[in-house]
N, C-alpha and C positions, 0 to 999 in steps of 0.2 A: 464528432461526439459533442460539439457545444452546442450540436441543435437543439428547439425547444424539446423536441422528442427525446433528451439524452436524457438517459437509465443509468443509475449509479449500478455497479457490480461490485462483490467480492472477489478476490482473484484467491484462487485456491493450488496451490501445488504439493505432490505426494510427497510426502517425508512421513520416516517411520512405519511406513507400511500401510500408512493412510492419509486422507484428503486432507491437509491442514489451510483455514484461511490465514492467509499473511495477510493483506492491506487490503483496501476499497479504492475505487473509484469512482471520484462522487464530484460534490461541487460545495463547496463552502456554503450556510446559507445565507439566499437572497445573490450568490455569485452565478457567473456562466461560466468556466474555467473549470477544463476538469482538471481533479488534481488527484495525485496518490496521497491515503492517508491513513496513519496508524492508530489505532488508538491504543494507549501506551495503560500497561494493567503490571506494571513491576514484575514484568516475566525474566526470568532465571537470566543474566547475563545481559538485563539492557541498564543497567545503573549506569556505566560511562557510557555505552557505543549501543547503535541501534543497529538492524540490521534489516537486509533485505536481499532475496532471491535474484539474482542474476537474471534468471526469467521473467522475476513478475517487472523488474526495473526495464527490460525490454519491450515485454506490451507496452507497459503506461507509455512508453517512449514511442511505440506504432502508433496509441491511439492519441496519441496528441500531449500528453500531459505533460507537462514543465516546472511543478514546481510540487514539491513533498510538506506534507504538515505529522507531525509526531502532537497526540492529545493525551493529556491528561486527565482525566474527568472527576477523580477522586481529587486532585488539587486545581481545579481550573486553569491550568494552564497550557501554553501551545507554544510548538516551535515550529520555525519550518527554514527548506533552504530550498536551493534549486533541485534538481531530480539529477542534475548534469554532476551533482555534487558526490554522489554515490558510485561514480566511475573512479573517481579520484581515494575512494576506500581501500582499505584491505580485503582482496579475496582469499578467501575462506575455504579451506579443501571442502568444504560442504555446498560450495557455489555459491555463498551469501557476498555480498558487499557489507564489510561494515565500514559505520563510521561514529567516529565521538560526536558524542551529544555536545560535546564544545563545538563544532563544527554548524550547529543550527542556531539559529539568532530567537530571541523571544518577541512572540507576538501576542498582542491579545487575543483571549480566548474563542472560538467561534462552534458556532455549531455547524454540521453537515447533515448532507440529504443521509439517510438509512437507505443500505443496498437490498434488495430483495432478490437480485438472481447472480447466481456466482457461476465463476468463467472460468476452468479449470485450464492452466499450463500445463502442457506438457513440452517434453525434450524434441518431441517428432514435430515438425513443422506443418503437415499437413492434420494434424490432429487439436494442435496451439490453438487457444479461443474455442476452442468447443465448449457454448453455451448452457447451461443449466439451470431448468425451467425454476427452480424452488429453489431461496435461501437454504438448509435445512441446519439446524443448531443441534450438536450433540452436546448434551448436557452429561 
């Protein structure tokens, strides 16, 4: 994935009855390094602990990715830790890893590539990564 050809993605897994995106897969920019990254919008229950999909921690981990960045964009600020750090969480009867936001170091702020096609997880293995031609945003 660190070829010149690497395409940041969204990784999208069902909850609720529908396609939700949880993180991207991108590259910091001006980096080659893919990384897993949130962009953090004060959603219900990530004040102390962040969380993430047991699945989607798995791809990033197939496709290479090593280290997780958490953004803030309404305060400019950024965290990040290793990706290896969210094994070491609390599992979640809902399949999430979490972990406390104490747990990520602060970095200064960067920006990333924007994903345009998202990669939906599933539970079946032979179905996992099946690619999807169109970002698409429900507003």
């Amino acid at each position: 994935m660190v070829a010149s050809g690497f395409t940041p993605v969204a990784l999208a897994v069902h909850k609720d009855g529908r396609w939700r995106i949880v993180a991207k897969i991108t590259t910091l920019a001006g980096g080659h390094e893919p990384i897993l990254a949130v962009a953090w919008r004060n959603q219900p229950g990530t004040r102390d602990a962040i969380s993430l999909p047991t699945s989607a921690i798995e791809y990033a981990e197939r496709v290479g990715v090593t280290n997780f960045f958490l953004r803030n964009d309404k305060t400019i600020t950024m965290h990040t830790c290793s990706l290896a750090t969210f094994h070491r969480g609390r599992l979640g009867a809902d399949g999430e890893r979490y972990v406390p936001i104490s747990w990520l170091r602060s970095v200064p702020w960067r920006d990333w590539r924007f994903a345009t096609q998202v990669v939906r997880i599933t539970g079946l293995p032979e179905m996992s990564g099946e690619k999807i031609e169109q970002l698409t945003l429900e507003l």
